[in-house]
BALOBA-1460 file (C-alpha; in Angstrom, 3 decimals):
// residues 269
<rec num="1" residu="x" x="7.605" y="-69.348" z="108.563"/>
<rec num="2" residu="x" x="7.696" y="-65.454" z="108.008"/>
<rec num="3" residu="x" x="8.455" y="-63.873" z="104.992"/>
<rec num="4" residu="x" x="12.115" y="-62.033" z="104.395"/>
<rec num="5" residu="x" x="11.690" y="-58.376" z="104.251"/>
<rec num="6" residu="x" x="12.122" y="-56.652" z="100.878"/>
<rec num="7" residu="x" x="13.493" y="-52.878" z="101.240"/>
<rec num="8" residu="x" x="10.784" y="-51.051" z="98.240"/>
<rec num="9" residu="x" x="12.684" y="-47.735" z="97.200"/>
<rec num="10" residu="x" x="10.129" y="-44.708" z="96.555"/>
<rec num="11" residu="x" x="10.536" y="-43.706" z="92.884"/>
<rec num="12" residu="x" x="10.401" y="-39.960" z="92.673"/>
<rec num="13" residu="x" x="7.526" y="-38.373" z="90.330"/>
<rec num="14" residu="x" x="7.020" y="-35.036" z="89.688"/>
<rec num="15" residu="x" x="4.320" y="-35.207" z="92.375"/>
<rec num="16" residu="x" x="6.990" y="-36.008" z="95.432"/>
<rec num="17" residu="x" x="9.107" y="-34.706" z="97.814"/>
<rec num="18" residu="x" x="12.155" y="-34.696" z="94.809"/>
<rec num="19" residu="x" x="10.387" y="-32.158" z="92.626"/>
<rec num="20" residu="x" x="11.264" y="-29.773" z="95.714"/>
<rec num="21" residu="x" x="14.346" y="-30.243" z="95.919"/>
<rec num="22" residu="x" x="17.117" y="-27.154" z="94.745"/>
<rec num="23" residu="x" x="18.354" y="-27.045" z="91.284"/>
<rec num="24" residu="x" x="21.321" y="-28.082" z="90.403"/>
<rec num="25" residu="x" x="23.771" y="-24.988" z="88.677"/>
<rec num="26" residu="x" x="24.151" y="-27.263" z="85.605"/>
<rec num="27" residu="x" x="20.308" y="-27.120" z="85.543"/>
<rec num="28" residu="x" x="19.881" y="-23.651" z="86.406"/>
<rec num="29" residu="x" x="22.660" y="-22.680" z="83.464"/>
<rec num="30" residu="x" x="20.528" y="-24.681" z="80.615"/>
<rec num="31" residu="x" x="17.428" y="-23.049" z="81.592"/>
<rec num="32" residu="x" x="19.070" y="-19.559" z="81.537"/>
<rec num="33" residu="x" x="20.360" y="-20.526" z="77.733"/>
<rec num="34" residu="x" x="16.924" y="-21.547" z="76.922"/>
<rec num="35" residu="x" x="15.309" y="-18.200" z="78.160"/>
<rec num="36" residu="x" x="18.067" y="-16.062" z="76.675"/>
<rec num="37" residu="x" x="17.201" y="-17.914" z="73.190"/>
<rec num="38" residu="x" x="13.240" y="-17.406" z="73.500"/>
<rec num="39" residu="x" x="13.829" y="-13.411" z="74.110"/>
<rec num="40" residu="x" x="16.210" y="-13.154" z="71.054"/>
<rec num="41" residu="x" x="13.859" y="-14.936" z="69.160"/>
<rec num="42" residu="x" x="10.934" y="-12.515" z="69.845"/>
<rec num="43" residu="x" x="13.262" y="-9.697" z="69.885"/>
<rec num="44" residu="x" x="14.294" y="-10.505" z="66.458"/>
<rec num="45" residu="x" x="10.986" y="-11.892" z="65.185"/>
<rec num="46" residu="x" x="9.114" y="-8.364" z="66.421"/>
<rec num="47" residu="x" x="12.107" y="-6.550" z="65.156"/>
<rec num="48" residu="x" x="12.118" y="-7.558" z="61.124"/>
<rec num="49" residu="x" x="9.543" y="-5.193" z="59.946"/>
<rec num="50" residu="x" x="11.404" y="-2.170" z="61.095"/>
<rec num="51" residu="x" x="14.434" y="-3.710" z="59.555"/>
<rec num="52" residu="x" x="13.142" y="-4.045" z="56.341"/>
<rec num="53" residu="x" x="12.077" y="-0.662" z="56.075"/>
<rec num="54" residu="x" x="15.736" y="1.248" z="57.212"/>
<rec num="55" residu="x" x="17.160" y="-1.456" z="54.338"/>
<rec num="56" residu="x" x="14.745" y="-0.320" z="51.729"/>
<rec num="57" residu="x" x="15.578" y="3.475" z="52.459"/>
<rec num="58" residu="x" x="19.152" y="2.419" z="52.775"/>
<rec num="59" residu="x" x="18.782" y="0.803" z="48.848"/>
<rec num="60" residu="x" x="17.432" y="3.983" z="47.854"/>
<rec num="61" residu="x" x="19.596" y="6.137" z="49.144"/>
<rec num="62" residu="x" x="22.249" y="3.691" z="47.732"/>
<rec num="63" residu="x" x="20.685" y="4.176" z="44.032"/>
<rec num="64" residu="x" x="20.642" y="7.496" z="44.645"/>
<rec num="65" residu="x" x="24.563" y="7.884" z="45.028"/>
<rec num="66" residu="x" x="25.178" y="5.376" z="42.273"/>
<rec num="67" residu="x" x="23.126" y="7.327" z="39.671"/>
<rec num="68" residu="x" x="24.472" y="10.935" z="40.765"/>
<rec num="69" residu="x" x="28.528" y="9.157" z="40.553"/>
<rec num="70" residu="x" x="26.925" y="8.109" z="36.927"/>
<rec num="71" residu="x" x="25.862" y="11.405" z="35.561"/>
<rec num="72" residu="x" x="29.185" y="13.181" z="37.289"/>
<rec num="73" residu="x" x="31.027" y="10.456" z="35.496"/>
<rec num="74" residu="x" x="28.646" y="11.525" z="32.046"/>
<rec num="75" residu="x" x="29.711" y="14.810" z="32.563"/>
<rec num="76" residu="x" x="33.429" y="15.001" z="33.072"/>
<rec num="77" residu="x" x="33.729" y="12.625" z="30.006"/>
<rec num="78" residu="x" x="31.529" y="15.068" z="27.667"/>
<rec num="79" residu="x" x="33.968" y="17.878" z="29.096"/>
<rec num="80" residu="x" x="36.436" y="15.698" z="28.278"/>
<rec num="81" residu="x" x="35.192" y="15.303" z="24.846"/>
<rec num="82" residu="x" x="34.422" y="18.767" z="24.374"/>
<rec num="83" residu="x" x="38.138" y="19.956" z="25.337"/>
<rec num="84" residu="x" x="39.221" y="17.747" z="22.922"/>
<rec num="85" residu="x" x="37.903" y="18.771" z="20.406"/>
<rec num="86" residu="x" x="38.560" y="22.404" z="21.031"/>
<rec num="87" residu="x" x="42.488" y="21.325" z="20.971"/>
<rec num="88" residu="x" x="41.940" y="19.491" z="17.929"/>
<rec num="89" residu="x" x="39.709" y="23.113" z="16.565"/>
<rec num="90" residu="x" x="43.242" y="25.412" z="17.617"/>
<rec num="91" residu="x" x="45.415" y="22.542" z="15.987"/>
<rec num="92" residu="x" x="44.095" y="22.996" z="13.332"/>
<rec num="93" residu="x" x="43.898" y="26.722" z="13.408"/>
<rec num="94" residu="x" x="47.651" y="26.895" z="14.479"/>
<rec num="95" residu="x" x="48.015" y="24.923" z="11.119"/>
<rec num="96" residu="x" x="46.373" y="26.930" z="8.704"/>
<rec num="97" residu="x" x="47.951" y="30.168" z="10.334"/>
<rec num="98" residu="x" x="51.255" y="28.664" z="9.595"/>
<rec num="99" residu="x" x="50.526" y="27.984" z="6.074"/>
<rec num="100" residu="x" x="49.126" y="30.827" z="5.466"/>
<rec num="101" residu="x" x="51.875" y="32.633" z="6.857"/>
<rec num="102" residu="x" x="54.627" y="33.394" z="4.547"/>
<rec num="103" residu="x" x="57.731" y="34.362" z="6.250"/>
<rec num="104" residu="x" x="56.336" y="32.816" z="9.474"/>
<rec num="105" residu="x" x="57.763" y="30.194" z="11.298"/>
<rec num="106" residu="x" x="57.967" y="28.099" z="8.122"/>
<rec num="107" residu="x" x="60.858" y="28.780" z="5.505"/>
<rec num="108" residu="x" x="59.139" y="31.505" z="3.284"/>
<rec num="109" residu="x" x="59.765" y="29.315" z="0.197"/>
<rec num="110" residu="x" x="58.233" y="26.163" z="1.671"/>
<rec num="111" residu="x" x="55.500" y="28.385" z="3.386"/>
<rec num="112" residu="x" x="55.152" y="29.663" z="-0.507"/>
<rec num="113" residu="x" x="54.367" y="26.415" z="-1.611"/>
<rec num="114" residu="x" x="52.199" y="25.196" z="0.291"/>
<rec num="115" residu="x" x="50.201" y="28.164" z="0.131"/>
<rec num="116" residu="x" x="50.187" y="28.136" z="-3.531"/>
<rec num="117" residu="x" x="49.027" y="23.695" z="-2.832"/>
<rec num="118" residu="x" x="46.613" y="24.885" z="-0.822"/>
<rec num="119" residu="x" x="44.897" y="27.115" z="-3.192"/>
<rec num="120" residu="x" x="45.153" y="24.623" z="-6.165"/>
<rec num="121" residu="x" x="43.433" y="21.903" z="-4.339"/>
<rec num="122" residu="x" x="40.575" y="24.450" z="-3.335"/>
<rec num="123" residu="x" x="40.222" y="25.552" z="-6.930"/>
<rec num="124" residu="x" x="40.048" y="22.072" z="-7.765"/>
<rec num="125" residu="x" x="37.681" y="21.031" z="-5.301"/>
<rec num="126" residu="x" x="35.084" y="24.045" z="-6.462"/>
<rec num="127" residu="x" x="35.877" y="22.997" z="-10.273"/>
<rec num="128" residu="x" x="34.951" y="19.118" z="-9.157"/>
<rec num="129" residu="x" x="31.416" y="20.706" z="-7.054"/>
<rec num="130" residu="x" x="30.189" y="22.666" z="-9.946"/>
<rec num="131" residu="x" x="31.153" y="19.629" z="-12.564"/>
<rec num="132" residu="x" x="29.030" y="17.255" z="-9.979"/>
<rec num="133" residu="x" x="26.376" y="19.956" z="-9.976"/>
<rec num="134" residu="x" x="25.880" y="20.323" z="-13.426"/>
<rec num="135" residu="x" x="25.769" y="17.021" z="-14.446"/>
<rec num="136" residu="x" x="23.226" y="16.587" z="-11.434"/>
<rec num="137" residu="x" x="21.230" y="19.791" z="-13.329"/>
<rec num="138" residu="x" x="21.357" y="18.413" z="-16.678"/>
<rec num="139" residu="x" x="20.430" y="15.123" z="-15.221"/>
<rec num="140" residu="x" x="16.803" y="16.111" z="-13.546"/>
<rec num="141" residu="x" x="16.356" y="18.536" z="-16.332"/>
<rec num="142" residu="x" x="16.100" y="14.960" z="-18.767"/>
<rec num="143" residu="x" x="14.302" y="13.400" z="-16.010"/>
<rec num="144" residu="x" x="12.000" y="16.005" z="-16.171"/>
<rec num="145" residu="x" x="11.940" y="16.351" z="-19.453"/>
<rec num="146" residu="x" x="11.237" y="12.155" z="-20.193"/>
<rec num="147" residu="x" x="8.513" y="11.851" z="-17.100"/>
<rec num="148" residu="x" x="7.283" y="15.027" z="-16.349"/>
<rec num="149" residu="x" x="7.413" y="17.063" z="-19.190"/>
<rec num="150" residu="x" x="8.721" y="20.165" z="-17.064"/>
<rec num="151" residu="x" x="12.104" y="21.686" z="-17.987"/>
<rec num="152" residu="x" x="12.135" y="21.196" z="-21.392"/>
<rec num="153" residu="x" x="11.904" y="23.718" z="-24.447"/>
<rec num="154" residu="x" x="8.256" y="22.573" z="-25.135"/>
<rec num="155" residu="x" x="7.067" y="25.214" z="-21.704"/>
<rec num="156" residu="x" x="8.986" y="27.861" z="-23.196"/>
<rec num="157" residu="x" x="5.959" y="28.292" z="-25.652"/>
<rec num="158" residu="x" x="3.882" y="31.484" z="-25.356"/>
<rec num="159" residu="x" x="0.760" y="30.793" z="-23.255"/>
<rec num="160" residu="x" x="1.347" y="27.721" z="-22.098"/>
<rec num="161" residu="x" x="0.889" y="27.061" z="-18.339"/>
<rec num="162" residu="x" x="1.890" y="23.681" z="-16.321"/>
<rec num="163" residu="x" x="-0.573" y="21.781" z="-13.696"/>
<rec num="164" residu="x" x="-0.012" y="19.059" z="-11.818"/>
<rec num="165" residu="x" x="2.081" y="15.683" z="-13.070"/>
<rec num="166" residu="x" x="3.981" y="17.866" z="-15.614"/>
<rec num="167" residu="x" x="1.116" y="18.479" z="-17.845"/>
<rec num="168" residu="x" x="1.523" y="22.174" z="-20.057"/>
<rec num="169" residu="x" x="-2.014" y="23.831" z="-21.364"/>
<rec num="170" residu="x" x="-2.871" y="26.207" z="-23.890"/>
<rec num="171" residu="x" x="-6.071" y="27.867" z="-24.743"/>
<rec num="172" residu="x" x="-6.141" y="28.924" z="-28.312"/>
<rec num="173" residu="x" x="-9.544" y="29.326" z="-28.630"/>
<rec num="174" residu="x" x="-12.063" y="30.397" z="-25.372"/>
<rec num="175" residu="x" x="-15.896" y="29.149" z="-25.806"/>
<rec num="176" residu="x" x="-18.696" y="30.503" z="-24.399"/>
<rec num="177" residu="x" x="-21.329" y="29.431" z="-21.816"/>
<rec num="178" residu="x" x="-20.655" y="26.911" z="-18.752"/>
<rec num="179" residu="x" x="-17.811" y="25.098" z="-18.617"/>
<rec num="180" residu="x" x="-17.274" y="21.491" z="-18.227"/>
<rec num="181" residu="x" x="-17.389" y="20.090" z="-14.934"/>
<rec num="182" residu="x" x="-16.006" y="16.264" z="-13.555"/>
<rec num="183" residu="x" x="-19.151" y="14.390" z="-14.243"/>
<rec num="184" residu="x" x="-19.956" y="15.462" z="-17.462"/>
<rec num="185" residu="x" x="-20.259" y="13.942" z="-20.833"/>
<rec num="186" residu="x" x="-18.284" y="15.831" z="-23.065"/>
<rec num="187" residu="x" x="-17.910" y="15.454" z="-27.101"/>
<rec num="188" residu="x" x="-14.682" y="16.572" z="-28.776"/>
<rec num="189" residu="x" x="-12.724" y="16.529" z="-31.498"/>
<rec num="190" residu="x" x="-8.819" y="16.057" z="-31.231"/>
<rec num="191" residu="x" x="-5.995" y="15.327" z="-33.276"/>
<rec num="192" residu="x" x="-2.644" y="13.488" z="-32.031"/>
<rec num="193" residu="x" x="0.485" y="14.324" z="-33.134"/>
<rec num="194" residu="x" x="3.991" y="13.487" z="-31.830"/>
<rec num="195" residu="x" x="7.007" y="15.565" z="-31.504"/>
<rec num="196" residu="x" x="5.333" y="18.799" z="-31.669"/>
<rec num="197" residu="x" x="1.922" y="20.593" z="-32.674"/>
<rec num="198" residu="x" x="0.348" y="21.173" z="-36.529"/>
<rec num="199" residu="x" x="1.469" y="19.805" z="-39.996"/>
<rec num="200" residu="x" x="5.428" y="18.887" z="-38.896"/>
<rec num="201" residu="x" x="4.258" y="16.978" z="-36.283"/>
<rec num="202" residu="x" x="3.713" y="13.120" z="-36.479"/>
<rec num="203" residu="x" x="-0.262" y="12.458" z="-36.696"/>
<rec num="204" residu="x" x="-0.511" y="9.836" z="-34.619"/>
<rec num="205" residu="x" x="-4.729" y="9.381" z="-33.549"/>
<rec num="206" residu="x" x="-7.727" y="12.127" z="-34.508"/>
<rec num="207" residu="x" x="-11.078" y="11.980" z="-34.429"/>
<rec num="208" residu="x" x="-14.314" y="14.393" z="-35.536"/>
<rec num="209" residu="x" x="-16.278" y="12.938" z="-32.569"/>
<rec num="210" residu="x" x="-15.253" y="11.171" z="-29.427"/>
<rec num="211" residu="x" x="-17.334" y="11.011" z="-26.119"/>
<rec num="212" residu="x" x="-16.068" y="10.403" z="-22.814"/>
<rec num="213" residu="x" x="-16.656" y="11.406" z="-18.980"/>
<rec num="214" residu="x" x="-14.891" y="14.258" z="-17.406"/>
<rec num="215" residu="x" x="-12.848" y="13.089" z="-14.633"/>
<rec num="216" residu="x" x="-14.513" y="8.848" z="-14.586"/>
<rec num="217" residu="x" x="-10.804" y="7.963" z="-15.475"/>
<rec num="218" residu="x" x="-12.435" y="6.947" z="-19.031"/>
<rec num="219" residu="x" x="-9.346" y="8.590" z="-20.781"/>
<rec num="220" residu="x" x="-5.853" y="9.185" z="-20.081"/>
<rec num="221" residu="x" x="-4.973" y="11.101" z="-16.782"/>
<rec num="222" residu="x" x="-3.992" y="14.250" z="-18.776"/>
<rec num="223" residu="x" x="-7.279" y="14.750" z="-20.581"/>
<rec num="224" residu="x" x="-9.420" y="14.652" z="-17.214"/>
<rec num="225" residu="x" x="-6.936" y="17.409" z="-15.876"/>
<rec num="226" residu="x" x="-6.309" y="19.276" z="-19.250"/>
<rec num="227" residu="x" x="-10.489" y="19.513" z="-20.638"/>
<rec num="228" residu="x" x="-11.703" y="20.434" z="-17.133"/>
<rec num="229" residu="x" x="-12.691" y="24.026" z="-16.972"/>
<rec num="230" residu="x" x="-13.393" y="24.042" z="-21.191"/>
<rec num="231" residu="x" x="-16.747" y="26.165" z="-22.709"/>
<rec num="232" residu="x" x="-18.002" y="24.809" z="-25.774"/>
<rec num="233" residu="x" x="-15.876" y="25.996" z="-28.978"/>
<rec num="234" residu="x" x="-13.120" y="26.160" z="-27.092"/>
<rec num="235" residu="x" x="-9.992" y="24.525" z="-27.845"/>
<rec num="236" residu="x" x="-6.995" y="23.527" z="-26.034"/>
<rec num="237" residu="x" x="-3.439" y="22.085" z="-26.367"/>
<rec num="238" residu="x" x="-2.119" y="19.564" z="-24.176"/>
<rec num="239" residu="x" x="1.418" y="18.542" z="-23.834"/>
<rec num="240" residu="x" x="0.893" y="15.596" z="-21.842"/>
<rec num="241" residu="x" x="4.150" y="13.678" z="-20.299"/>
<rec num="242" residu="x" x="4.599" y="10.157" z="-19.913"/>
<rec num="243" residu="x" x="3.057" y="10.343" z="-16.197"/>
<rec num="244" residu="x" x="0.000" y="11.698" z="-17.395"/>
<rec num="245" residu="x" x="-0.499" y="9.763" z="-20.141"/>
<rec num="246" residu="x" x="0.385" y="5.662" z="-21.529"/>
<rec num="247" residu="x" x="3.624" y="5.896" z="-19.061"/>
<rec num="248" residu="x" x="6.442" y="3.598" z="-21.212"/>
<rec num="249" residu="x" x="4.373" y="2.114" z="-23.825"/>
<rec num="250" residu="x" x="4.919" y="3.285" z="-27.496"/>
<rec num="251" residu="x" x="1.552" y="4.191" z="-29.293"/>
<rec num="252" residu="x" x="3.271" y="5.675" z="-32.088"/>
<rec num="253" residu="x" x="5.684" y="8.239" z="-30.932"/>
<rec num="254" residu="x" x="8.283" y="6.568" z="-29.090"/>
<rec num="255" residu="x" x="8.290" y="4.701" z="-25.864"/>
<rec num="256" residu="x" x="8.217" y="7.506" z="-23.360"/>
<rec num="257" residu="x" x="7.457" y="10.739" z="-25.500"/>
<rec num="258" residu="x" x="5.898" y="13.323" z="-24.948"/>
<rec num="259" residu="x" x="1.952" y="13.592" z="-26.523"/>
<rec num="260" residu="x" x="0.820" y="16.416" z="-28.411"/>
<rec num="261" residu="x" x="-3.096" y="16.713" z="-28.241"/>
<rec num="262" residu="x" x="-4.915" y="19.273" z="-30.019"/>
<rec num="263" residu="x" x="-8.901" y="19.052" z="-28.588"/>
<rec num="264" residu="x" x="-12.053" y="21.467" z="-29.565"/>
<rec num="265" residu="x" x="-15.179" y="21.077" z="-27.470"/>
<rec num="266" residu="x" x="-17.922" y="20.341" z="-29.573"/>
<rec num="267" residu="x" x="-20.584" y="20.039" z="-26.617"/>
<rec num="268" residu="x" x="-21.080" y="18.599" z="-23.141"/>
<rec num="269" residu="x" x="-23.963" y="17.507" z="-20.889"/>
């Protein structure tokens, strides 16, 4: 018996005689899209640093515009402003002119009156600045007076001079030799009156002998700036203010008042 024949098709591969055969156009058009996307896609991808760059410049040239518009804009509304106010300035101007003018274009009776208004209320206004002055004046001349000891009646005494915190010195008496220097140990003898110096003064404190170092901060703030620069036998009066002395606290003379010291230099070391 012999076999039927079975017909074997060849199966093309890319090895046979198919792979030779011509391109369809569908197959020619696909590979065309395909190339044309591969160059755009390198053209663009070699292409983005240059790009980059013109937008940067572009951006700054942008800013640029945007910031001159800005000041233009600045300066046509300061011009703005300033002509403004210059119409307001002649306004005002025009005004006064017209009130000043008597006989003007105003009726010369109401032009009258408002000139004489006008000149009341400035006379008032001056009265109302020198009131407001004066009571500041009298004001810092008690302030003065309470806390620095400046101001008041007590420096209109002959020979008395003021140093620093409001305290007024007098030499009555100049010693002889060195003087007394911050550091050194001086011995005096003072008397304390308030309300003014000698017998119709209020004694307050004295002593024959007291010992205490220049300038250590042993003794009130006006006796390290009032003694400093003393020769022994000399003697000095202090009028020592509040500041320079027990500030608010009453020691016998008032809280606040003024201290009357009265100090001879017996000796110093």
């Amino acid at each position: 018996a012999t076999m039927p024949k079975v017909e074997t098709r060849e199966v093309a591969t890319g090895t046979g005689d198919s792979a030779d055969r011509p391109k369809s156009k569908k197959e020619l058009r696909a590979e065309k899209k395909a190339a044309r996307k591969r160059a755009e896609a390198k053209a663009t991808t070699s292409t983005d640093q240059p790009d980059s760059k013109e937008a940067t410049a572009d951006e700054k040239q942008r800013l640029r515009k945007e910031r001159r518009k800005l000041q233009l804009q600045e300066r046509e509304k300061e011009l703005r402003k300033q002509e403004r106010l210059e119409k307001k300035l002649r306004k005002q101007k025009r005004k006064r002119r017209e009130l000043h003018a008597v006989g003007g274009r105003l009726d010369p009776q109401q032009a009258q009156e408002r000139l004489e208004e006008h000149r009341r209320k400035k006379k008032q206004k001056k009265a109302n600045s020198d009131e407001k002055k004066n009571s500041e004046d009298q004001n810092k001349a008690i302030f003065d007076k309470v806390f620095n000891g400046v101001g008041a009646d007590d420096g209109d005494e002959p020979g008395f001079r003021t140093l620093e915190m409001g305290l007024k010195v007098c030499d009555v008496a100049v010693g002889e030799g060195d003087i007394a220097r911050r550091g050194s140990l001086l011995t005096v003898q003072y008397k304390l009156t308030g309300g003014c110096f000698g017998p119709q003064g209020k004694l307050i404190d004295s002593s024959k002998k007291f010992n205490f170092r220049l300038g250590k901060g042993e003794v009130v703030r006006g006796w390290d700036l009032g003694c400093a620069g003393m020769a022994v036998g000399g003697r000095r009066r202090l009028i020592v203010p509040p500041k320079a002395g027990y500030g608010g606290e009453d020691i016998g003379a008032g809280p606040g008042a003024l201290l009357y010291f009265d100090i001879t230099l017996l000796s110093f070391r």
